[in-house]
C-alpha positions in Angstrom: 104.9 99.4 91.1 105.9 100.9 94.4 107.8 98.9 97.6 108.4 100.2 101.0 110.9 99.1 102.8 111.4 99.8 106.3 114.9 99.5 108.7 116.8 100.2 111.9 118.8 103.2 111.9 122.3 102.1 112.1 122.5 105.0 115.1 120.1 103.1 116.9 121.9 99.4 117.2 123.4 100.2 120.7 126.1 97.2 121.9 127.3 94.5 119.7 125.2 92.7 117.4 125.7 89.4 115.8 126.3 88.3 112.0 122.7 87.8 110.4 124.4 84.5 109.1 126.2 82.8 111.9 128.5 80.5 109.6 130.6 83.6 108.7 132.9 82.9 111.6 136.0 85.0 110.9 133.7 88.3 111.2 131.1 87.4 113.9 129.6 90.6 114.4 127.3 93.0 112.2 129.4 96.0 112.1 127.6 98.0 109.0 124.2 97.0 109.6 121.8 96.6 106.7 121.2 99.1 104.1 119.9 98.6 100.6 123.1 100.3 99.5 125.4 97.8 101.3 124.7 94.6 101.5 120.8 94.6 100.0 122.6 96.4 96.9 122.3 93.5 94.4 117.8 92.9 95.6 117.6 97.0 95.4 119.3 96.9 91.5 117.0 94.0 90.7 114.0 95.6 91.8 114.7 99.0 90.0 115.8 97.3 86.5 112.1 95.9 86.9 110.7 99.0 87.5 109.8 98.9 91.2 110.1 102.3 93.0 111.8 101.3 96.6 112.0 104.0 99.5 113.3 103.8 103.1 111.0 104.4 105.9 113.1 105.6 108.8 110.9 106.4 111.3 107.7 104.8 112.7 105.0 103.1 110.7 102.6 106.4 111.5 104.7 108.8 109.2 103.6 107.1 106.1 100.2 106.9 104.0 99.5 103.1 102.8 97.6 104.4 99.8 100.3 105.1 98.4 102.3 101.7 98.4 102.5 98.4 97.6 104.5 96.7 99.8 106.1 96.6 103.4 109.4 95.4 103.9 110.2 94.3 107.6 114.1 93.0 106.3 116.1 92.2 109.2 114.0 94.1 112.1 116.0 95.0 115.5 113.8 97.6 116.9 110.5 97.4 118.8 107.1 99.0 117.7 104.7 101.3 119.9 100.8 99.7 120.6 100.2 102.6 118.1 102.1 101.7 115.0 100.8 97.7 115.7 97.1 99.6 115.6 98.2 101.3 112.4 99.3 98.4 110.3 96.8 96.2 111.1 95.1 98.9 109.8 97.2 99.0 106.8 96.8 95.5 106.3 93.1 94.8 106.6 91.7 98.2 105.1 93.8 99.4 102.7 95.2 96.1 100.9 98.7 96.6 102.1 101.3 94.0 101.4 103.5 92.7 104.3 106.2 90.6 104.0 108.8 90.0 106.5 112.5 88.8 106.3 112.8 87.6 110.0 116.3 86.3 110.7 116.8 85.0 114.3 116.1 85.3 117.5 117.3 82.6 120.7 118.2 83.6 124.2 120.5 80.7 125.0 122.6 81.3 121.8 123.0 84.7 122.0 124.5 84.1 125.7 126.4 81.5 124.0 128.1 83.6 121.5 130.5 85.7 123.5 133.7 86.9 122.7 136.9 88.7 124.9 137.6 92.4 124.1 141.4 92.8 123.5 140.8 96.4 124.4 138.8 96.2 127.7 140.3 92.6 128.5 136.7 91.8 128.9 133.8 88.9 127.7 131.5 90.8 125.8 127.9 89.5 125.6 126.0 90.6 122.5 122.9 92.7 122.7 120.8 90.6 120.7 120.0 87.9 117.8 119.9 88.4 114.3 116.6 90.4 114.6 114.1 91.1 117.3 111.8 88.4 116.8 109.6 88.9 119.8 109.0 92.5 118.6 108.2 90.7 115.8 105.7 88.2 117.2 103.8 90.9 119.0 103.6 93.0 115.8 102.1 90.0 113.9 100.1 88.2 116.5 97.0 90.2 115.1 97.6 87.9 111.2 97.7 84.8 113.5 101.4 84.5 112.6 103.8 83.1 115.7 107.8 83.2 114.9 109.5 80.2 116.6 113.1 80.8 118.7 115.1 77.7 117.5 117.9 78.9 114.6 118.0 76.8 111.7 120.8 76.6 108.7 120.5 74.3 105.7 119.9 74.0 102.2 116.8 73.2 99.8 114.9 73.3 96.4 112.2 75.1 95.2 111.5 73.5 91.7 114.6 74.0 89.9 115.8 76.6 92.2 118.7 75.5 94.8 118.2 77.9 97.9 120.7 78.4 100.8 118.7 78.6 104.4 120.9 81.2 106.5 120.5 81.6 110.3 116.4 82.2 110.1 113.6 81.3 112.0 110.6 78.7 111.3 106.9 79.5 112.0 105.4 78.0 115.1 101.6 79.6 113.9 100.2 80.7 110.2 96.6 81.0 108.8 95.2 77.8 108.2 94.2 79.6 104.8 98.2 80.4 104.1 100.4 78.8 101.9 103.7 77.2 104.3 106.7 76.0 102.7 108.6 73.5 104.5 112.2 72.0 104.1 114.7 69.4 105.8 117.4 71.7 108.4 120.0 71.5 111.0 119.6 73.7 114.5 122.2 75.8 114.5 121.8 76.7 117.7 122.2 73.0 119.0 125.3 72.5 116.6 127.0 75.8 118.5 126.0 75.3 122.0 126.4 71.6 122.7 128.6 70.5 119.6 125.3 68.3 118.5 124.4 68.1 114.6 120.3 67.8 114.5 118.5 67.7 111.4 114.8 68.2 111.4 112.4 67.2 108.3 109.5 69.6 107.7 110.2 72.7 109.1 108.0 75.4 108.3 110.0 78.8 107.1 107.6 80.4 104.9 
């Protein structure tokens, strides 16, 4: 059993970034990043104790050899992808029975404008540098598997059978394969409830 899991170089988040969960008021910004030896420590544990082998790509998707995995991880993706390492997944993908899946977090223009805060230091607004990921990297790295990320921000909680499930700050899907499987679930837009003080909830949106 082997998992690949790919992430953003903590070197490489330049500017402030925003929680990935934008209830967590009292710490807005995402000062450690992710790592699955921070806050991904308790999924990483979990997938070892059932015998799942889980390494860190840090560079591009070019530098490794899908023969020899699984699974690709896209958790919490800031960064952008070269035409080539689109080419090379699809690739992956389609040829060689590679398994993505993607955690996709957040993405909306108007929030992240929104969600500004004044820098004792500088005595300045600071303007954050982006959402909770990079979603329209993200779009154009999936547009090939006929899968289209939306831009609203949605909070809320559901059930999957027995299990209760917490909806943090995510995404919905706008486009999947007729062929797929879509769960859907009642939510409130966040980004409504932060920018105009407006509590919307929506029946039926499609997260994964």
């Amino acid at each position: 059993k082997q998992w690949y899991q790919r992430r953003v170089a903590i070197t490489a988040r330049l500017g402030p970034f925003p929680r990935d969960n934008l209830k967590l008021h009292t710490s807005p910004l995402d000062w450690n990043g992710d790592h699955i030896h921070t806050n991904f420590n308790g999924i990483y544990k979990h997938l070892r104790s059932k015998g799942y082998f889980v390494e860190i790509l840090s560079t591009h998707f070019e530098c490794f050899d899908a023969k020899n995995y699984g699974y690709l991880f896209l958790v919490d993706p800031e960064d952008a992808y070269f035409e080539s390492e689109i080419r090379k997944l699809n690739e992956d993908v389609n040829e060689k029975g590679l398994n993505l899946v993607v955690f996709a977090d957040w993405y909306n223009g108007p929030l992240v404008k929104h969600i500004k805060f004044y820098d004792e230091n500088t005595k300045q607004w600071v303007v954050l540098q982006g959402g909770g990921s990079n979603v329209p990297a993200l779009n154009k790295l999936l547009a090939a598997h006929g899968v289209i990320l939306g831009d609203k921000v949605w909070h809320g909680k559901f059930s999957v059978g027995p299990h209760a499930m917490e909806y943090g700050s995510g995404t919905s899907l706008l486009s999947f394969p007729t062929e797929g499987k879509v769960l859907t679930a009642t939510l409130y837009d966040e980004a409504s409830e932060m920018i105009h003080s407006k509590e919307m909830s929506v029946s039926d949106v499609p997260i994964f």
